[in-house]
mmCIF file of the N, C-alpha and C atoms, coordinates in Angstrom:
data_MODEL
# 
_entry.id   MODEL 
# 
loop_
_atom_site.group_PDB 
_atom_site.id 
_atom_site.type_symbol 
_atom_site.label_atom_id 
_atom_site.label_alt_id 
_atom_site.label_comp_id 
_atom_site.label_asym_id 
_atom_site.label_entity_id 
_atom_site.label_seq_id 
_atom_site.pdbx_PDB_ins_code 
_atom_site.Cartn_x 
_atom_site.Cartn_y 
_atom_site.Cartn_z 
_atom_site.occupancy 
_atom_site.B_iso_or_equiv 
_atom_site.pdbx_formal_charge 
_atom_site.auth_seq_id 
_atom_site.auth_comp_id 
_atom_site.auth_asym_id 
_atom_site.auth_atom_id 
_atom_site.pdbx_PDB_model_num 
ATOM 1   N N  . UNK A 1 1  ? 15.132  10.093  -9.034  1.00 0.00 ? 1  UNK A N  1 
ATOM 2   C CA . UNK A 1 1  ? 13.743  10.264  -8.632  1.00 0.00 ? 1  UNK A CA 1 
ATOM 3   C C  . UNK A 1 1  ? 13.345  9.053   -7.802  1.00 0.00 ? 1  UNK A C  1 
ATOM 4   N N  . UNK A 1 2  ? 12.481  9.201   -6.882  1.00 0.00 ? 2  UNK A N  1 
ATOM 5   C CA . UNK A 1 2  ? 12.158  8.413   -6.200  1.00 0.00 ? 2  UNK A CA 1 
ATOM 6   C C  . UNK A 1 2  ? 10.158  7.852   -6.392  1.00 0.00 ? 2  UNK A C  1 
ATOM 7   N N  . UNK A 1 3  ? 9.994   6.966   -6.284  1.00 0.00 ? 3  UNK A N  1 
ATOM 8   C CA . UNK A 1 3  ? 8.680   6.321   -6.351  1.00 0.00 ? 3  UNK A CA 1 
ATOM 9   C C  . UNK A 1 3  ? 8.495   5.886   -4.591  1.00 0.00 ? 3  UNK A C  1 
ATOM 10  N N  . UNK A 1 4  ? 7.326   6.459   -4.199  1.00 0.00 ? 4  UNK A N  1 
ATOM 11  C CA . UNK A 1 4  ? 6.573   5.973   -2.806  1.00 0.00 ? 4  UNK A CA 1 
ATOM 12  C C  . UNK A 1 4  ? 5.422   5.252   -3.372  1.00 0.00 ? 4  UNK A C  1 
ATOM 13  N N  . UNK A 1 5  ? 5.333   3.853   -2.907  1.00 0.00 ? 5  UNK A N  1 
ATOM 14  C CA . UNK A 1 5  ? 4.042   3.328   -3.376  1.00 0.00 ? 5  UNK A CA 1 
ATOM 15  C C  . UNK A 1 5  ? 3.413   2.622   -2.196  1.00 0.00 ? 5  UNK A C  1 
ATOM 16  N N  . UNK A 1 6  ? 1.966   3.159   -2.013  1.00 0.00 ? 6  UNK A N  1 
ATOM 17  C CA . UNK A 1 6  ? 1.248   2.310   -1.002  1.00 0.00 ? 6  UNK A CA 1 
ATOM 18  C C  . UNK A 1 6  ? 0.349   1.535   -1.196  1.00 0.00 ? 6  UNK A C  1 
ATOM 19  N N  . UNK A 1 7  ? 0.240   0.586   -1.267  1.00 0.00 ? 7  UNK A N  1 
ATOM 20  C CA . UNK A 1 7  ? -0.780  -0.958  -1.451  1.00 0.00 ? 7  UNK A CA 1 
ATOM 21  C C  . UNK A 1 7  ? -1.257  -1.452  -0.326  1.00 0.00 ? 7  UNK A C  1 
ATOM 22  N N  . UNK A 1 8  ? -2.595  -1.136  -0.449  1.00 0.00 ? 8  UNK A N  1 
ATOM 23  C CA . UNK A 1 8  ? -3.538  -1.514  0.614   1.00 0.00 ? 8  UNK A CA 1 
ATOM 24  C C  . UNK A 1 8  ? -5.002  -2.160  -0.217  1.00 0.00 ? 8  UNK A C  1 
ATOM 25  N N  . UNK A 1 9  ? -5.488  -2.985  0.813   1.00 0.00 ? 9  UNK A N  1 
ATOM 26  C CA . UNK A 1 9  ? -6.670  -4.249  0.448   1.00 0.00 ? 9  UNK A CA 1 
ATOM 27  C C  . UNK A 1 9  ? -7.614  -2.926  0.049   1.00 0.00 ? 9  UNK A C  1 
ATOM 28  N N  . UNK A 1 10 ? -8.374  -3.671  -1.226  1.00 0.00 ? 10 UNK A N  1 
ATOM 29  C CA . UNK A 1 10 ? -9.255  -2.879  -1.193  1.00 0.00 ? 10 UNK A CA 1 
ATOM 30  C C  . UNK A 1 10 ? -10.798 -3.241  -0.457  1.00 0.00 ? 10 UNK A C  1 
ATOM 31  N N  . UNK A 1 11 ? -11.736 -1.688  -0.339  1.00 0.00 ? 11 UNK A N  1 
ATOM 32  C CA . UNK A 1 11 ? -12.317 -2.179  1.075   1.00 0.00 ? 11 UNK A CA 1 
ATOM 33  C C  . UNK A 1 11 ? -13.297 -3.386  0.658   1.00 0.00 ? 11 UNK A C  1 
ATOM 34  N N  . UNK A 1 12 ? -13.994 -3.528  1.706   1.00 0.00 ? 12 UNK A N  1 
ATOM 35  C CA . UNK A 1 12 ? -14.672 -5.067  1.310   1.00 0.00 ? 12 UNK A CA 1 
ATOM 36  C C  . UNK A 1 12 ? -14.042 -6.018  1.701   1.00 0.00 ? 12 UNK A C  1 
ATOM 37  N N  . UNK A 1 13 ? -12.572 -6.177  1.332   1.00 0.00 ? 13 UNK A N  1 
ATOM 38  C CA . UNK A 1 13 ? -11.394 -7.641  1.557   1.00 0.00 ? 13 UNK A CA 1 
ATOM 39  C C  . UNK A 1 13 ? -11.465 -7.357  2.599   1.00 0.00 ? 13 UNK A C  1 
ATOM 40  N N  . UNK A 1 14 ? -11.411 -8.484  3.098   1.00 0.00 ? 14 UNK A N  1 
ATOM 41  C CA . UNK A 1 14 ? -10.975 -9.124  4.814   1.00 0.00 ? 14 UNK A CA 1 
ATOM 42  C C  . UNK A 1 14 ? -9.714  -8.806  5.018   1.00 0.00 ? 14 UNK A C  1 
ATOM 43  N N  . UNK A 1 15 ? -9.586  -8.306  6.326   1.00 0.00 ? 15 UNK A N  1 
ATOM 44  C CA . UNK A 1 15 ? -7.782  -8.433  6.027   1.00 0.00 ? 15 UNK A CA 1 
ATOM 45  C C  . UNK A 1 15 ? -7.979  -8.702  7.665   1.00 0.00 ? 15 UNK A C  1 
ATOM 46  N N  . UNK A 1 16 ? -6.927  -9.874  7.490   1.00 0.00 ? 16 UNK A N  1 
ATOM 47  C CA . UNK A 1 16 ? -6.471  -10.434 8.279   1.00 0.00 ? 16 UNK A CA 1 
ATOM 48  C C  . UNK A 1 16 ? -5.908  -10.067 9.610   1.00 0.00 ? 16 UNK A C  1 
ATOM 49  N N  . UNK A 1 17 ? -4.563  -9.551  8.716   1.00 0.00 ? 17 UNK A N  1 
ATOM 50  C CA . UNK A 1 17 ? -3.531  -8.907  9.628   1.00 0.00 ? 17 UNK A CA 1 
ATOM 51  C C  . UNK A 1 17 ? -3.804  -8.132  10.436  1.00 0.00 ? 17 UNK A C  1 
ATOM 52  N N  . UNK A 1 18 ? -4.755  -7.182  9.912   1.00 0.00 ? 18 UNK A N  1 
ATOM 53  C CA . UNK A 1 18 ? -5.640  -6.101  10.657  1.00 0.00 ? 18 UNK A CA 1 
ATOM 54  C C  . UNK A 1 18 ? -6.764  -6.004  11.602  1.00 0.00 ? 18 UNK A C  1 
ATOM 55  N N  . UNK A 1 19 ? -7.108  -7.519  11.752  1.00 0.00 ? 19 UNK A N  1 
ATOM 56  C CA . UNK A 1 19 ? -7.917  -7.854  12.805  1.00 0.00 ? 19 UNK A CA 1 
ATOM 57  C C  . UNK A 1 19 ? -6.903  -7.970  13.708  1.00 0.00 ? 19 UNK A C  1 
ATOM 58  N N  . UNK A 1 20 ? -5.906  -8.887  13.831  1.00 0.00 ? 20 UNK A N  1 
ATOM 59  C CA . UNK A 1 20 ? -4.960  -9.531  14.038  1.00 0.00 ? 20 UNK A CA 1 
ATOM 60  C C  . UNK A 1 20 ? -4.810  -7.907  15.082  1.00 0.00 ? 20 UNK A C  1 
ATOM 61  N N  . UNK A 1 21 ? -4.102  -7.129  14.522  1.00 0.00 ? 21 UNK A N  1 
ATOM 62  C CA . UNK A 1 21 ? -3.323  -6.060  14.746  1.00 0.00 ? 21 UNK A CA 1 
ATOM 63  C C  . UNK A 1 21 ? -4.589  -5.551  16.046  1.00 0.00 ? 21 UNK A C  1 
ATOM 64  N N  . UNK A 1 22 ? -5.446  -5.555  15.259  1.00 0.00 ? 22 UNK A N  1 
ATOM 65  C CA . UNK A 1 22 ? -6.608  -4.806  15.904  1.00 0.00 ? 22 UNK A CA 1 
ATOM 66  C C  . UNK A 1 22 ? -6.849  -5.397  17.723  1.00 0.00 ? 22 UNK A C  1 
ATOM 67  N N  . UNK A 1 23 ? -7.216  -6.790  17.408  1.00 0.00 ? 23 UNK A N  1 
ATOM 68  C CA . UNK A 1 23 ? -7.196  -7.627  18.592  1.00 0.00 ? 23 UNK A CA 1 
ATOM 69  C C  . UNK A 1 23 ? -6.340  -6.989  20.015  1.00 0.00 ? 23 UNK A C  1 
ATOM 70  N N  . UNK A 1 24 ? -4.765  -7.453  19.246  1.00 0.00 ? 24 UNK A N  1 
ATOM 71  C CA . UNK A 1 24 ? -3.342  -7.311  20.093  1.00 0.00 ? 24 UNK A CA 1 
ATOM 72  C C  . UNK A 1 24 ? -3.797  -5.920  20.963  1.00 0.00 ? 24 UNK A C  1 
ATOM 73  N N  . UNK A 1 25 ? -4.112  -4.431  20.303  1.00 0.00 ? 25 UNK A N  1 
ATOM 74  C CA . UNK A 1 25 ? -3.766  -3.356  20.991  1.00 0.00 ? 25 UNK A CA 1 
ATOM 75  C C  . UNK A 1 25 ? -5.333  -3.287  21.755  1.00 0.00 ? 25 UNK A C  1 
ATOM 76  N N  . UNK A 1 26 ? -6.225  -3.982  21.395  1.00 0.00 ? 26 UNK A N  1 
ATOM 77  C CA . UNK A 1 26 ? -7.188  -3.643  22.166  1.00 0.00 ? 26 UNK A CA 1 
ATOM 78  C C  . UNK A 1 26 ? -6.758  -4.889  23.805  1.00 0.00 ? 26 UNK A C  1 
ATOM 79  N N  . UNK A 1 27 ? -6.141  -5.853  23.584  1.00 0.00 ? 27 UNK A N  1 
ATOM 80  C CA . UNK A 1 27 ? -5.691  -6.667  24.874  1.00 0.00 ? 27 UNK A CA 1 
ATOM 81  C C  . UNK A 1 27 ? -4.636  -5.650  25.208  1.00 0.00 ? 27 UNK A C  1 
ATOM 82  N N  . UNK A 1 28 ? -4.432  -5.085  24.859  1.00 0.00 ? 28 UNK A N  1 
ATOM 83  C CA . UNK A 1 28 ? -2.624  -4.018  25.504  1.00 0.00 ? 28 UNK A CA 1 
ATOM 84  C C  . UNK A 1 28 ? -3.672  -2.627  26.167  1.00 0.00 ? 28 UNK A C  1 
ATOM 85  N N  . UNK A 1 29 ? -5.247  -2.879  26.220  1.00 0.00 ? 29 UNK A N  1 
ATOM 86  C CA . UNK A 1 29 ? -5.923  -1.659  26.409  1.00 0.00 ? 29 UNK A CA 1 
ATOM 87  C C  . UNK A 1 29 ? -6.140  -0.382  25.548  1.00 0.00 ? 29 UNK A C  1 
ATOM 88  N N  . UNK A 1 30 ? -5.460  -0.593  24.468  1.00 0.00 ? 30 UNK A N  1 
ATOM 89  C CA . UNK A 1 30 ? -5.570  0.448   23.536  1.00 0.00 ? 30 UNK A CA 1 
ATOM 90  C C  . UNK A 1 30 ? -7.361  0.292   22.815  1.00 0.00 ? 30 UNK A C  1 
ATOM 91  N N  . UNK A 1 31 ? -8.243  0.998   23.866  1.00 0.00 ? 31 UNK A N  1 
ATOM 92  C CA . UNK A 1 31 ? -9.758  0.615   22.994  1.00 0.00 ? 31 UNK A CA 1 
ATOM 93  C C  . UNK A 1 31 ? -9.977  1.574   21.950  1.00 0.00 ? 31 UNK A C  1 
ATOM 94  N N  . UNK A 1 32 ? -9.412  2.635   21.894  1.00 0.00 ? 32 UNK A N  1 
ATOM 95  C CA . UNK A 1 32 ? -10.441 4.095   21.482  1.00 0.00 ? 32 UNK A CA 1 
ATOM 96  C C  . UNK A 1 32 ? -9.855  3.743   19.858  1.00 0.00 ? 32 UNK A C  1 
ATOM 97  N N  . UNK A 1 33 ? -9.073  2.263   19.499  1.00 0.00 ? 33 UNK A N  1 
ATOM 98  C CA . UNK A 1 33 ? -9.101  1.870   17.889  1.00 0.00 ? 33 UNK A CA 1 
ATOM 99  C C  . UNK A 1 33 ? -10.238 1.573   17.652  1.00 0.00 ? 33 UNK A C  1 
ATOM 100 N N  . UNK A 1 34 ? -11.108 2.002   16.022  1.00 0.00 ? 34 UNK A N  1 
ATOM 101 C CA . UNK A 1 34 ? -12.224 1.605   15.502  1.00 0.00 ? 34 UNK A CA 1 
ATOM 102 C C  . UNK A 1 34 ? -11.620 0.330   14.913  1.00 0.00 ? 34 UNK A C  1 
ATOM 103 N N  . UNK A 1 35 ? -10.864 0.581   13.828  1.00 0.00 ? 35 UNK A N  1 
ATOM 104 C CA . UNK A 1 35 ? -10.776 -0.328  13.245  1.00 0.00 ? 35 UNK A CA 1 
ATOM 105 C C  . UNK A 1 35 ? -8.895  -0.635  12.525  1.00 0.00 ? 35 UNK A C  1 
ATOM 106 N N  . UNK A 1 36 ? -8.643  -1.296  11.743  1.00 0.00 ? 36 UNK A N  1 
ATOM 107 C CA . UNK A 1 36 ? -7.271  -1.148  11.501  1.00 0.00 ? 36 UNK A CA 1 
ATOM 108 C C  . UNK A 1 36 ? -7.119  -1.882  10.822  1.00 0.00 ? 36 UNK A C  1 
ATOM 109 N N  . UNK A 1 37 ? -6.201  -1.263  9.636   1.00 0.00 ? 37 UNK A N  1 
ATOM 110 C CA . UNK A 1 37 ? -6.186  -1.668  8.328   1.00 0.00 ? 37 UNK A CA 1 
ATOM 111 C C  . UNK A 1 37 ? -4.614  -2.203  7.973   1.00 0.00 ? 37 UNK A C  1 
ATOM 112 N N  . UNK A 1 38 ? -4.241  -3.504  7.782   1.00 0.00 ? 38 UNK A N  1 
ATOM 113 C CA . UNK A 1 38 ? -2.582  -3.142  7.093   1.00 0.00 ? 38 UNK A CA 1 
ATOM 114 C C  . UNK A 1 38 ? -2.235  -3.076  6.371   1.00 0.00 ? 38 UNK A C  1 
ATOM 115 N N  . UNK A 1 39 ? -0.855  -2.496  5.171   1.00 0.00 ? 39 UNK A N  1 
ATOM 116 C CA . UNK A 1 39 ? -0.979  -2.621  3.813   1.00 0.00 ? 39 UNK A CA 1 
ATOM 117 C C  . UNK A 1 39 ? 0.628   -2.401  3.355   1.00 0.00 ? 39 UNK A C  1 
ATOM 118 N N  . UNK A 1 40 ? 1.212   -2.146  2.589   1.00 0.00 ? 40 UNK A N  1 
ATOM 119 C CA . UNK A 1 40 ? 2.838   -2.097  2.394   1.00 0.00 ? 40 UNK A CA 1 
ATOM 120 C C  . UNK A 1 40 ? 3.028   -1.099  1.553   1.00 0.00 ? 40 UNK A C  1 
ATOM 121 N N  . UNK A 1 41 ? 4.536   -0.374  1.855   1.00 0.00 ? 41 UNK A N  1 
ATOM 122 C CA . UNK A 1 41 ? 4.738   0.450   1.084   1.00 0.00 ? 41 UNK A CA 1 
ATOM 123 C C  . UNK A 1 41 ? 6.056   -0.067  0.546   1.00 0.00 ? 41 UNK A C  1 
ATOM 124 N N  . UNK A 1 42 ? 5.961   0.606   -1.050  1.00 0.00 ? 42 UNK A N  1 
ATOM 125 C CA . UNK A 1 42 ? 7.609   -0.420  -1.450  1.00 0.00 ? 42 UNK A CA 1 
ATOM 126 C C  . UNK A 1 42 ? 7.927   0.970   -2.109  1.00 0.00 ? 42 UNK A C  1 
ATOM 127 N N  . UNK A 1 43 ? 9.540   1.441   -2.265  1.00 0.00 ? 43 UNK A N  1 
ATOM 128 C CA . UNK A 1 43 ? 9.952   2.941   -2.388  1.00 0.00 ? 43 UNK A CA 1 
ATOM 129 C C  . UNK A 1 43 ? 11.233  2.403   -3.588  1.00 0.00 ? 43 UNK A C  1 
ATOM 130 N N  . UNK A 1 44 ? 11.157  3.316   -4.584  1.00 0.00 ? 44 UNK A N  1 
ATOM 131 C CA . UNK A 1 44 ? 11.853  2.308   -5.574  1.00 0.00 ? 44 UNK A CA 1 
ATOM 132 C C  . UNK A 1 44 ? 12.714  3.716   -5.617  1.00 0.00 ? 44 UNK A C  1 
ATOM 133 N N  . UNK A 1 45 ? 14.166  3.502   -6.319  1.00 0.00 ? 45 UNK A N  1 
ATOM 134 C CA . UNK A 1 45 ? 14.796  4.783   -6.461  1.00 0.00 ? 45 UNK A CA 1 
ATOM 135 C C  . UNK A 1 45 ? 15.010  4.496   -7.673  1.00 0.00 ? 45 UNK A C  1 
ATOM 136 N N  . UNK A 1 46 ? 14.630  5.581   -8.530  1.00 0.00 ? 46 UNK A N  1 
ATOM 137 C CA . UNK A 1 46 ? 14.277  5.262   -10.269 1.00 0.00 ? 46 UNK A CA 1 
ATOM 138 C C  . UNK A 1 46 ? 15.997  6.071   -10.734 1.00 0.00 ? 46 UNK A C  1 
ATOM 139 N N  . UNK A 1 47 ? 16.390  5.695   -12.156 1.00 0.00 ? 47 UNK A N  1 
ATOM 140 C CA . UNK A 1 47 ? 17.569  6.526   -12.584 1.00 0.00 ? 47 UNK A CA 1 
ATOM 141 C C  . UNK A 1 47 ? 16.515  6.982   -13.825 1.00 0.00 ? 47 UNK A C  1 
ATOM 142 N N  . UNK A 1 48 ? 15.653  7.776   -13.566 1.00 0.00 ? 48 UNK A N  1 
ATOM 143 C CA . UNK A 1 48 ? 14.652  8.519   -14.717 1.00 0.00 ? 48 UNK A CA 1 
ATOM 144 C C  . UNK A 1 48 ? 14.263  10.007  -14.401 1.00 0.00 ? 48 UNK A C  1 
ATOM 145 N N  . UNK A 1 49 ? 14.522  10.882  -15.277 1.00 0.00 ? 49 UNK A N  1 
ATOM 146 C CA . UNK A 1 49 ? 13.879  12.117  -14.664 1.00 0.00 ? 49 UNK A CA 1 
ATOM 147 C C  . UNK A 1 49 ? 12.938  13.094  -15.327 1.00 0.00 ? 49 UNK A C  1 
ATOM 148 N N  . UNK A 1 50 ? 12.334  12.070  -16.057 1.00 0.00 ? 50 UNK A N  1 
ATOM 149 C CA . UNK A 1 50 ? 10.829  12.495  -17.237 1.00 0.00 ? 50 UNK A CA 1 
ATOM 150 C C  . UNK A 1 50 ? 9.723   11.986  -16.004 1.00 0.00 ? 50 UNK A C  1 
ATOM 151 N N  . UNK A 1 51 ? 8.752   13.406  -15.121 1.00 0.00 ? 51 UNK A N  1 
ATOM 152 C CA . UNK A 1 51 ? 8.585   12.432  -14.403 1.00 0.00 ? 51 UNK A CA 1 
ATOM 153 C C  . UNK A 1 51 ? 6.810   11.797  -15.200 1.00 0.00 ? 51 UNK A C  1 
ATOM 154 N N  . UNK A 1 52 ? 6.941   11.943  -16.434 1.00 0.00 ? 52 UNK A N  1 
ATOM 155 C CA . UNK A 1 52 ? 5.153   11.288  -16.735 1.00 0.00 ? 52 UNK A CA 1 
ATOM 156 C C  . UNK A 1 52 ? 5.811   10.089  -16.981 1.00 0.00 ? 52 UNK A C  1 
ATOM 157 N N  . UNK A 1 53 ? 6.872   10.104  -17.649 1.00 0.00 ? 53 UNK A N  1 
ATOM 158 C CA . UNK A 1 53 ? 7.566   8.494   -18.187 1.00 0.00 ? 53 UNK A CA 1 
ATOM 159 C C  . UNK A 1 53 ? 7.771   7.629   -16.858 1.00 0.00 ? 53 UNK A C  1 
ATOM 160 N N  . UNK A 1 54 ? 8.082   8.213   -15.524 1.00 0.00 ? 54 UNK A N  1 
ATOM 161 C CA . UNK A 1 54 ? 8.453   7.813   -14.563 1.00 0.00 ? 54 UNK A CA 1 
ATOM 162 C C  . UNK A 1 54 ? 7.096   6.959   -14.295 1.00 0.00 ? 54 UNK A C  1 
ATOM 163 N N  . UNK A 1 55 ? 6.144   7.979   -13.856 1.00 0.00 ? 55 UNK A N  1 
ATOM 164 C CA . UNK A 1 55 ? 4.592   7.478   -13.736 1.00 0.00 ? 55 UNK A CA 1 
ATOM 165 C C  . UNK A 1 55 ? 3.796   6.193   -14.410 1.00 0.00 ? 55 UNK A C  1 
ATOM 166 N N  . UNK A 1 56 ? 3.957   6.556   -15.622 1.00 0.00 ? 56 UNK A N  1 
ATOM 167 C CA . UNK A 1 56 ? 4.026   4.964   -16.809 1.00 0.00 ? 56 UNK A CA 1 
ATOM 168 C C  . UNK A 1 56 ? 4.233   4.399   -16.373 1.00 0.00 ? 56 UNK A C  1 
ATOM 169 N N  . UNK A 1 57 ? 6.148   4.155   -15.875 1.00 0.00 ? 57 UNK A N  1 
ATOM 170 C CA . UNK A 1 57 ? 6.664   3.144   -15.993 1.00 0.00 ? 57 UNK A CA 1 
ATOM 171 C C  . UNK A 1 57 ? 6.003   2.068   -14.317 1.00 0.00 ? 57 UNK A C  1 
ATOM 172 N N  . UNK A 1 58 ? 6.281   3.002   -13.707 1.00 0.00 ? 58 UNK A N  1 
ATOM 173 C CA . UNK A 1 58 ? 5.514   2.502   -12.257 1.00 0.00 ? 58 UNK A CA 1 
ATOM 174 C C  . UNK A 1 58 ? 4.469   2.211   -12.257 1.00 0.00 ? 58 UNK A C  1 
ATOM 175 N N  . UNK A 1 59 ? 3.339   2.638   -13.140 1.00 0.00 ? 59 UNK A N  1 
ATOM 176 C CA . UNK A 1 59 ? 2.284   2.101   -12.577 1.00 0.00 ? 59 UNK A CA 1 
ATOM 177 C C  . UNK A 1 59 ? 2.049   0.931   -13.845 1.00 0.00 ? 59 UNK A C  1 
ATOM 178 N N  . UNK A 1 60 ? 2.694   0.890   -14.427 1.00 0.00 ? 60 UNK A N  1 
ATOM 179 C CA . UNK A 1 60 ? 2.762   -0.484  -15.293 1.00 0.00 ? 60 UNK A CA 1 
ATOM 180 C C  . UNK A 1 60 ? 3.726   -1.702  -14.369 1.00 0.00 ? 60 UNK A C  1 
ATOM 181 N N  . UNK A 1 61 ? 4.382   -1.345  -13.607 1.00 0.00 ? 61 UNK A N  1 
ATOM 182 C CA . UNK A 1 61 ? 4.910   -2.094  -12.421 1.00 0.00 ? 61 UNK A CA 1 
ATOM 183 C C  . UNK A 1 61 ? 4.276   -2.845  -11.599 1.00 0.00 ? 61 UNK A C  1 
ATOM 184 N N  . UNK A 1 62 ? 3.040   -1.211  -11.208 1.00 0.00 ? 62 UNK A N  1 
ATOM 185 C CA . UNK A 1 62 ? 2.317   -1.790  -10.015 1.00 0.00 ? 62 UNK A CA 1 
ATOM 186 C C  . UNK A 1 62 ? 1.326   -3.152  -10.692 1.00 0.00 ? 62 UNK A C  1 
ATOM 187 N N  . UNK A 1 63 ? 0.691   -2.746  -11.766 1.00 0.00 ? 63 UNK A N  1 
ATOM 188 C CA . UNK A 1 63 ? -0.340  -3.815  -12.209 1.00 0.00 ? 63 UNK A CA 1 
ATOM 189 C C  . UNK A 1 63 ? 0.282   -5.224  -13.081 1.00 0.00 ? 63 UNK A C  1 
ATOM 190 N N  . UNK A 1 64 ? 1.337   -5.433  -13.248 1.00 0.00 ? 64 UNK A N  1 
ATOM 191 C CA . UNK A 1 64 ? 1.966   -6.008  -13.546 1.00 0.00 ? 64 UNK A CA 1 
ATOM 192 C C  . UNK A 1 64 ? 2.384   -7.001  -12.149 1.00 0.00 ? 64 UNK A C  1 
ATOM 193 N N  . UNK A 1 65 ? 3.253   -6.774  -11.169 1.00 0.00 ? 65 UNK A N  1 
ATOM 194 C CA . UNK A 1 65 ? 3.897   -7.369  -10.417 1.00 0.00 ? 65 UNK A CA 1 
ATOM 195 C C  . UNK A 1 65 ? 3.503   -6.986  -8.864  1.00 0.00 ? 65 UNK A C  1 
ATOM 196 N N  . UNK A 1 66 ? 3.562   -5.528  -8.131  1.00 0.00 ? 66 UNK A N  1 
ATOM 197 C CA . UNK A 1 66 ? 3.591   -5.242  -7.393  1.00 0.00 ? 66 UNK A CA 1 
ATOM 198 C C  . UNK A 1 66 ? 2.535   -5.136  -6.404  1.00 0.00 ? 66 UNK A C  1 
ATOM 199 N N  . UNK A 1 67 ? 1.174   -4.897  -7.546  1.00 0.00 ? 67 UNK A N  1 
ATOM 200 C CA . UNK A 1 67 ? 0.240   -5.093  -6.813  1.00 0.00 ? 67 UNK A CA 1 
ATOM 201 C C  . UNK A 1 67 ? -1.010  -6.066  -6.821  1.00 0.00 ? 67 UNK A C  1 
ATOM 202 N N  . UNK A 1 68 ? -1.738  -6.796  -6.231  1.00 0.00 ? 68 UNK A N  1 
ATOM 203 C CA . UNK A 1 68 ? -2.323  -7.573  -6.721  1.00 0.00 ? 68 UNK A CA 1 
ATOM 204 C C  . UNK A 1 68 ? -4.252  -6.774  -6.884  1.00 0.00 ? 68 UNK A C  1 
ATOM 205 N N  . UNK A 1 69 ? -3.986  -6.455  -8.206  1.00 0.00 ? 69 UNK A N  1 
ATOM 206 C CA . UNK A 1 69 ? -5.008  -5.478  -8.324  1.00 0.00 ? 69 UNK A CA 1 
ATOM 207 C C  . UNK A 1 69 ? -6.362  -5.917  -8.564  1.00 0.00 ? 69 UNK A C  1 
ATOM 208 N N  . UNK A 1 70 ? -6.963  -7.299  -8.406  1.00 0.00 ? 70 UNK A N  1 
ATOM 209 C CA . UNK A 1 70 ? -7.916  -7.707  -8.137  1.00 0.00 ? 70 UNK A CA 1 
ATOM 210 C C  . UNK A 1 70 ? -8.558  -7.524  -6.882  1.00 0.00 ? 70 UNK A C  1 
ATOM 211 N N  . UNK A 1 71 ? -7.461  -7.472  -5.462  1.00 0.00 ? 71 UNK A N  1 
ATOM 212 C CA . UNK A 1 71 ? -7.931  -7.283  -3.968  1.00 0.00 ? 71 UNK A CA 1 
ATOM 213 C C  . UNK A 1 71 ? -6.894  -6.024  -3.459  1.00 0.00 ? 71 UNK A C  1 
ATOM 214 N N  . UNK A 1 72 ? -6.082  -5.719  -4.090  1.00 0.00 ? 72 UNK A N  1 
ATOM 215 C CA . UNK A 1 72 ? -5.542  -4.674  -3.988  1.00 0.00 ? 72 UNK A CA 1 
ATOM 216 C C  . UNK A 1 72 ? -5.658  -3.088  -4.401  1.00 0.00 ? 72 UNK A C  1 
ATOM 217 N N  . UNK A 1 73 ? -5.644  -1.815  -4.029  1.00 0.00 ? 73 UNK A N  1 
ATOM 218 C CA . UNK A 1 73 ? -5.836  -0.576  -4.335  1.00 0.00 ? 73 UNK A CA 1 
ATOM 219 C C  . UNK A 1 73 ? -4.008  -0.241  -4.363  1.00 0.00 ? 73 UNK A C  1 
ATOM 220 N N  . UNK A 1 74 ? -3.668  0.527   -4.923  1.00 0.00 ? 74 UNK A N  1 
ATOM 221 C CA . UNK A 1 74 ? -2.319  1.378   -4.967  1.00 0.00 ? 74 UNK A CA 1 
ATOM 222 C C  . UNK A 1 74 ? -2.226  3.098   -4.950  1.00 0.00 ? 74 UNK A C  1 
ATOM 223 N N  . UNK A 1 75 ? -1.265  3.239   -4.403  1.00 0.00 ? 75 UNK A N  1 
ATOM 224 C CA . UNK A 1 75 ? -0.897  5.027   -4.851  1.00 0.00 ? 75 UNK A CA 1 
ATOM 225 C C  . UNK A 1 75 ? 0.107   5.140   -5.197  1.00 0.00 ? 75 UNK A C  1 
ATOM 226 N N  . UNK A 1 76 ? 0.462   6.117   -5.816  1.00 0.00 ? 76 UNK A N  1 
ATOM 227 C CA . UNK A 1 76 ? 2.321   6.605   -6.298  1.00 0.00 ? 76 UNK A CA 1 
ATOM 228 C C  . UNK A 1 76 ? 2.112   7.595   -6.417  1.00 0.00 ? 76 UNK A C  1 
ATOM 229 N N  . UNK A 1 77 ? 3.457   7.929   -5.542  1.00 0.00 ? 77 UNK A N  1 
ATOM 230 C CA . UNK A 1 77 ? 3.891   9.478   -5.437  1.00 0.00 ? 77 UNK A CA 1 
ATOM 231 C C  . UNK A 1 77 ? 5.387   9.578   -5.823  1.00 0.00 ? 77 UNK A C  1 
ATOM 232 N N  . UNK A 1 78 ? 6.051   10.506  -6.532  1.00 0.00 ? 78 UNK A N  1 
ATOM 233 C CA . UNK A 1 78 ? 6.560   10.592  -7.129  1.00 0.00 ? 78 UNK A CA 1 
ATOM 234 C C  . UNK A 1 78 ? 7.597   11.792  -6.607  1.00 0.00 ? 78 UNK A C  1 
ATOM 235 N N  . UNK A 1 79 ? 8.907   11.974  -6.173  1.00 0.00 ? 79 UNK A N  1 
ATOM 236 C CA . UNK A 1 79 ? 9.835   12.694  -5.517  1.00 0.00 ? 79 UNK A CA 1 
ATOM 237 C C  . UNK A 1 79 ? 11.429  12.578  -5.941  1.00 0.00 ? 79 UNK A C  1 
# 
């Protein structure tokens, strides 16, 4: 089974990168961006195939290590 997880700032946080990002394509002429957000996805390949146990176990991952859930939001999807 596979885990897709996406971690992105939650809104409110500044994010940096994403000005950053934002800046670059509007100097490359790219205007018709509002705004732009960055965030990471980490894809774990589990040897589990209970998938609620799977779910547990990941999202005790995410708040534990993976995500920093004070300025961070997460998702998991599960395949």
């Amino acid at each position: 089974m596979k885990a897709i997880i996406n971690v992105s700032l939650k809104a409110g946080v500044l994010d940096s990168q994403g000005k950053a990002v934002h800046h670059a394509l509007d100097s490359l002429h790219f205007s018709g961006v509002e705004d732009v957000r960055v965030g990471k996805q980490i894809v774990l390949q589990l040897n589990e195939t209970d998938k609620q146990k799977a779910m547990k176990d990941v999202t005790q991952m995410c708040e534990e290590l993976l995500a920093n859930t004070v300025i961070e939001d997460y998702e998991i999807e599960l395949v």
